[in-house]
C-alpha positions in Angstrom: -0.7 -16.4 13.1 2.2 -15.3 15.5 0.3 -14.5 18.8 0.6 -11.1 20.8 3.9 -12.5 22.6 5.3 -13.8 19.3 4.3 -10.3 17.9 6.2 -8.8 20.2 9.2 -11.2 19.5 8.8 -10.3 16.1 9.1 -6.8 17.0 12.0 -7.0 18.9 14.3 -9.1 16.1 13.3 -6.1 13.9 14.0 -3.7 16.0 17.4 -5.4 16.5 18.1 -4.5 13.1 16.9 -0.9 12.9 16.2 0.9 16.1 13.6 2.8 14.6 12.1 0.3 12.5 9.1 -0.7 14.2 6.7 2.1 15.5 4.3 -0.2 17.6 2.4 -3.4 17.0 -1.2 -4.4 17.0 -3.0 -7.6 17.6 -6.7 -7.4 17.3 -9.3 -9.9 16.5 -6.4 -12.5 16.4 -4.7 -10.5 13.6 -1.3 -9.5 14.1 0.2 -6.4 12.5 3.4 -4.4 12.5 3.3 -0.6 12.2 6.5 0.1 10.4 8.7 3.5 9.0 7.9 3.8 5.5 11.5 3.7 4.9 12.0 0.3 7.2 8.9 -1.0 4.3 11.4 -3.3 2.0 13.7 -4.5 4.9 10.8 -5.6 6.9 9.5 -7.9 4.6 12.6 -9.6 3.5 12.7 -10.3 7.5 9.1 -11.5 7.2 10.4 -13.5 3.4 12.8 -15.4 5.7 10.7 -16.3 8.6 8.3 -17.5 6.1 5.9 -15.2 4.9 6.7 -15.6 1.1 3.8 -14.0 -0.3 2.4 -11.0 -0.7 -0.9 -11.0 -0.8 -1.8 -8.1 -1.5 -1.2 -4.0 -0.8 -3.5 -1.1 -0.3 -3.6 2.2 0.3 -5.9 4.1 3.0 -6.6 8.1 3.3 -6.9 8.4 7.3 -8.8 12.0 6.5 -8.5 14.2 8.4 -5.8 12.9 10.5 -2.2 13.3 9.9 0.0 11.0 8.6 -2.7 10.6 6.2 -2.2 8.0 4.4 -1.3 4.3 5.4 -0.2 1.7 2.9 -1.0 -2.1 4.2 1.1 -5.0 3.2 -1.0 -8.3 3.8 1.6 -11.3 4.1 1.4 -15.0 3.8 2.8 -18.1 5.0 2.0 -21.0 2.8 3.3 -24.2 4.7 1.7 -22.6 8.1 -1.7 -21.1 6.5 -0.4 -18.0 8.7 -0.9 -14.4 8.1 0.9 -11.2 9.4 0.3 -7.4 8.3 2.7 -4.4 7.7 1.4 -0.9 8.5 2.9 2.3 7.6 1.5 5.9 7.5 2.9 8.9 5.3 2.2 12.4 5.5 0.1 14.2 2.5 2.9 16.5 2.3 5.6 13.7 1.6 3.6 10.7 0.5 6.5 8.8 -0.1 6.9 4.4 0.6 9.6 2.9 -1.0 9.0 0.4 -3.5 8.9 -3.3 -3.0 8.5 -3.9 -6.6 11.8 -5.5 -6.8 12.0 -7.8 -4.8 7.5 -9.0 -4.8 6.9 -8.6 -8.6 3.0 -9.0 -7.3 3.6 -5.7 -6.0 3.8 -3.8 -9.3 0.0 -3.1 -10.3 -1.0 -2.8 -6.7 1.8 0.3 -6.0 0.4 1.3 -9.0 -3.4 1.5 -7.8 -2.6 2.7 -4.6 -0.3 5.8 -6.8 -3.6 6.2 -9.1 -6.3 6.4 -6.3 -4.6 7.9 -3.6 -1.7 9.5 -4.8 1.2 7.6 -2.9 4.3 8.0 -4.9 6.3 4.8 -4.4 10.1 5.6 -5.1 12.1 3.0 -7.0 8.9 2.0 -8.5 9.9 0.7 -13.1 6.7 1.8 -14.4 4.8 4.4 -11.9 1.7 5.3 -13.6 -2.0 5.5 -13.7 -3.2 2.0 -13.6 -6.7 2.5 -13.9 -7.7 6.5 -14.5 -6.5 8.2 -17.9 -3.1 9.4 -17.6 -4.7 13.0 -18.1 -7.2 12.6 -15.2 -6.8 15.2 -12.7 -7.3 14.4 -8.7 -7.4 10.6 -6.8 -10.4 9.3 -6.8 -10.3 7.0 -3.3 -9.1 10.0 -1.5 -12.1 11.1 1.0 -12.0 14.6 0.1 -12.4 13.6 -3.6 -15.6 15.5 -4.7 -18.4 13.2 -5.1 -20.7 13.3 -8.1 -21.5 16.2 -10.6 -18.3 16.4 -11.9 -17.2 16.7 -15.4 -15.7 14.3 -17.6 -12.1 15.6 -18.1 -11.0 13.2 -20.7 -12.7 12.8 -23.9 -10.4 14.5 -26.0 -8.8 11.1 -27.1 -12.5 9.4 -27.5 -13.6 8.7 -31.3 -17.2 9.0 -32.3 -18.9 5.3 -32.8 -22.0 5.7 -34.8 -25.0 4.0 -33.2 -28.0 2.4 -34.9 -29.9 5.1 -33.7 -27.8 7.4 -36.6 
């Protein structure tokens, strides 16, 4: 795992490249991550393909309630040959929740954009298939959002159920 210098050089080629790529970096508990522009997304991790991270292991979204930008979508990256590890950070507002879509270019990237679209509601442009994932297409609301209601609600989306007779009947 780069260290904070090698972060920081990290930073710096990126930067290089896009001015306003790289909003800050972070190395905590000897993790090291990159808080990008949502927009700088795709061409930071092509950087990050060609210094060796060639897998993505995995994406997420986050709801940062009640703080503004409030979402953040995290890109876990992966160097095989190293056994080394970086992260990609980026925060969009509620108003705009827009990333663009790695799809493309990580294939593993398809169902987890989707997820983090069906729980949270970040709409990831450029995306083939953008759809609910795992809530019924007609289900109203994101579920991992912290101001989601919790409990007591009613269940929206039984008009498409069919009635399986039990023993009982």
């Amino acid at each position: 795992m780069p260290d904070a210098t090698g972060l920081e050089l990290l930073a710096g080629e990126l930067r290089d490249r896009d001015p306003d790529a790289v909003l800050g970096t972070l190395f905590h508990r000897e993790r090291a991550t990159l808080l990008v522009r949502s927009t700088s997304v795709p061409d930071t991790l092509e950087h990050l393909r060609g210094k060796g991270y060639t897998f993505l292991a995995s994406l997420h979204g986050v709801d940062y309630f009640p703080e503004e930008p409030r979402f953040g979508v995290y890109y876990e990256m992966l160097d095989m040959r190293r056994v080394d590890r970086i992260s990609v950070k980026t925060r969009v507002h509620l108003e705009a929740p827009h990333v663009p879509s790695v799809t493309p270019a990580w294939p593993t990237a398809n169902h987890q954009e989707r997820e983090a679209f069906d729980m949270f509601g970040i709409v990831f442009d450029g995306h083939p298939d953008l759809r609910r994932i795992l809530m019924p297409e007609d289900y109203e609301g994101h579920p991992q959002r912290r101001d989601f209601p919790m409990g007591g609600e009613p269940v929206l989306f039984t008009h498409n159920e069919t009635h399986q007779p039990g023993w009982w009947e």
